[in-house]
N, C-alpha and C positions, 0 to 999 in steps of 0.2 A: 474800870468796867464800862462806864457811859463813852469813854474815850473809844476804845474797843468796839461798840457797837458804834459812834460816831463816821470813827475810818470804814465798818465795816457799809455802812449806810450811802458812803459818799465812795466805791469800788462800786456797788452796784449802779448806781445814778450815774456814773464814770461809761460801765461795761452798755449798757440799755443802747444808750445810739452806735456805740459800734452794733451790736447787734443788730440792731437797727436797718442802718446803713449796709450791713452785709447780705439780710435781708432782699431788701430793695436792689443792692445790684446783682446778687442770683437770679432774681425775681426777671427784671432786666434782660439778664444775657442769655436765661433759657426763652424768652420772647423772640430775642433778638434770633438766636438762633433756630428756633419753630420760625418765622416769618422767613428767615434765608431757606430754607427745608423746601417753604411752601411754592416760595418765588422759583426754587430750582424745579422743583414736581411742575411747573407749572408749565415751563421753559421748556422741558421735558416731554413734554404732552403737546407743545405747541410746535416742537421740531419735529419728533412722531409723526403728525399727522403730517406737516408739510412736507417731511420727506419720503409718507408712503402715497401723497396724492400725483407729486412732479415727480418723483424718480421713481419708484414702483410701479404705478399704474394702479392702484387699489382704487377699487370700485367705488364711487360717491355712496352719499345716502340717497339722491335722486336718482341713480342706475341703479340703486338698490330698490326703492320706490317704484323702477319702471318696472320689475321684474313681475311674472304673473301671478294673478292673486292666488289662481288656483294651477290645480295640475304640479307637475316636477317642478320646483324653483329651478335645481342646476342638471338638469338630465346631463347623465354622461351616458347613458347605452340608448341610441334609440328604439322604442316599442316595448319599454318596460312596463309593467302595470302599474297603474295608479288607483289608488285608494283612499278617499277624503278620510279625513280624522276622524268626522262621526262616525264613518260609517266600518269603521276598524274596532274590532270587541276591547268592549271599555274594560277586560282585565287587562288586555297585551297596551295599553297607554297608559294605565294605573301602576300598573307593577313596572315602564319602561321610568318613568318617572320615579317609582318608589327607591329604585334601583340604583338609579344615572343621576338624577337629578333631585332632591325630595323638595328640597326650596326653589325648584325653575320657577313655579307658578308666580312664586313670592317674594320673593328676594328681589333689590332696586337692579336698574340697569344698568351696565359697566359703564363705571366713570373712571375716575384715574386711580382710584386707591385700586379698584379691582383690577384694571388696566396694567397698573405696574404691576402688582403681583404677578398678574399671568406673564411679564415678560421675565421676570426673575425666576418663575418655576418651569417657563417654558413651555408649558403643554397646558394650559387652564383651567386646571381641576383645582379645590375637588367641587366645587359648586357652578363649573360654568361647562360640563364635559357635553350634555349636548348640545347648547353654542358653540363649541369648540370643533364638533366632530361637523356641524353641519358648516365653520369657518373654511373649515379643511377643507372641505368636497365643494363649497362654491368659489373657491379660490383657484384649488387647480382645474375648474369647470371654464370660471369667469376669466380670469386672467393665468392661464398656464406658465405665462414667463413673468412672472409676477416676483418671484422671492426665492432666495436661495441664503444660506447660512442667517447668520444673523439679522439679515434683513427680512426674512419669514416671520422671525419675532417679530419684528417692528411691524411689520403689514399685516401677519392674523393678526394683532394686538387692535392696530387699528380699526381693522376690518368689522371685526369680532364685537367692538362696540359699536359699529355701526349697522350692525346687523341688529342686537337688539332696538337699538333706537328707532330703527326705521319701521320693525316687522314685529305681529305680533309675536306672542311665547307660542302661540297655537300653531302661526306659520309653522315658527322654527321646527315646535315639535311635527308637525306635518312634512317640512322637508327630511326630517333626523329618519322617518320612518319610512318614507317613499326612496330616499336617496341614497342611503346609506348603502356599502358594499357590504353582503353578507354572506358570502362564499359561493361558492359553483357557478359562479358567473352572472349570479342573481344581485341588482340592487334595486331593494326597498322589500317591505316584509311579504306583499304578496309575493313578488317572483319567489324568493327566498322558501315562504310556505310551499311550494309544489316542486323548486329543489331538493330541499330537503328533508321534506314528509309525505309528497305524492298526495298532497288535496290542498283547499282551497283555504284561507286563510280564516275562515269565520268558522272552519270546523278543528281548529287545533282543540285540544286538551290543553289541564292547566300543566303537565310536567313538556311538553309543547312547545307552549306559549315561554317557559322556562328556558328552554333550551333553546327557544328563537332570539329571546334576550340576550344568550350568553354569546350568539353570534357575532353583536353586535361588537362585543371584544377579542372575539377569537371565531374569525369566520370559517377556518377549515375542520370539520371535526377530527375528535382525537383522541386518543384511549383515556381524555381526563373527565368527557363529555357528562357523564354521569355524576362528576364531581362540581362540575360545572353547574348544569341545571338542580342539584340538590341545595347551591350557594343562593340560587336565584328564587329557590324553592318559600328557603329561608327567610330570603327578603321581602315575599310578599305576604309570607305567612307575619311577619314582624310589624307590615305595614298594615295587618286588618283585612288585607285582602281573599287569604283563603282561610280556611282553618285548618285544626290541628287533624282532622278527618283526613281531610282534601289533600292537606301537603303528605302525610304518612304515606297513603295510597299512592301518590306522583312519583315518591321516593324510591317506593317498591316497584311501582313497574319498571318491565327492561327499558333500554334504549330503543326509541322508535327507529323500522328502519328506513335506509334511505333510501326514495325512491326516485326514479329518474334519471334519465343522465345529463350532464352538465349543459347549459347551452351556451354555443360558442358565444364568444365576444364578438 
């Protein structure tokens, strides 16, 4: 019996360093290969850039920098209206935000974790859509012959972080809502407002202001319109923004109609 537990005593004292030792070189090789992971992301990130500053032509952070504080960052239609961010009704920035973006305000700046992501998913959502949508419109503003297939990934990727790094979130959101295309030939929310509702942008309602959001993703209207602005209805109503009063009532009314006709390009 003491023999028995003797052998059994000197198997375990036996097994411990191997354990041990297998330990320590798992321990090891998952190091080893996180620090290879990190060297390649990094290499990654450093070709990126060098390849969309010499062979794309993507905009620096200091031509990013020179661009204007205020007014259109990337005008593409000249003589469109411009409307500063304050001066735009804090529901249609509340609810564009609650909507597109909830964490724009918040959330750090693209570095390479976010960076890569956006090149693997391609289109930079869901937490970067309006950096993403204002990428787009100063890319083909700033550099038109800029990118084409795969190299569009590489250069908005680039760009994209360099836009937040250089510009505040306020900009951004300020170009998102001045620049953006939003049907009938209107970009930015004022033109857009008298497009598509025949008044001025500080007299929308909130099923409106709804349906001026939804433009933002579906500029042409369309027999879902209704469906649309009731999604958006939702989302402000979820964010605190209206109540359960306000949204039932925006539900119920019809479709505003469209007044105006298109103005050319």
């Amino acid at each position: 019996m003491n023999r028995n537990a003797s052998d059994g005593t000197n198997l375990l004292t036996m097994q411990r360093p191997r354990t041990r030792r297998f330990l320590i070189l798992l321990g090891t090789s998952i190091l080893a290969v996180l620090s290879l992971a990190v060297a390649l992301l990094l290499y990654v990130e450093a070709y990126a850039i060098w390849y969309a500053e010499y062979h794309l032509g993507v905009p620096t952070e200091a031509e990013i920098a020179a661009l204007p504080a205020t007014g259109h960052l990337c005008p593409l239609e000249a003589g469109s209206p411009y409307v500063a961010l304050a001066d735009m009704p804090l529901l249609l920035r509340q609810a564009v935000i609650a909507s597109t973006g909830p964490d724009f305000q918040t959330r750090p700046n693209l570095f390479l974790p976010a960076m890569a992501a956006a090149i693997i998913k391609g289109d930079g959502r869901p937490d970067t859509r309006i950096t993403f949508a204002v990428t787009r419109h100063c890319l083909h503003v700033r550099a038109p012959d800029c990118c084409r297939g795969l190299d569009w990934h590489i250069g908005s990727t680039v760009f994209m972080g360099r836009l937040e790094r250089t510009l505040s979130r306020e900009r951004i959101l300020d170009a998102y809502l001045n620049d953006s295309y939003l049907g009938r030939n209107a970009y930015g929310v004022a033109a857009a407002a008298t497009a598509h509702f025949g008044k001025p942008l500080a007299d929308l309602d909130i099923g409106e202001v709804a349906l001026l959001i939804a433009r933002f993703q579906m500029p042409r209207p369309s027999e879902r319109d209704s469906e649309r602005r009731n999604f958006f209805l939702d989302k402000m109503l979820a964010a605190g923004l209206i109540d359960h009063a306000q949204a039932t009532a925006a539900r119920a009314a019809p479709l505003p109609a469209i007044y105006g006709a298109p103005r050319n390009p």
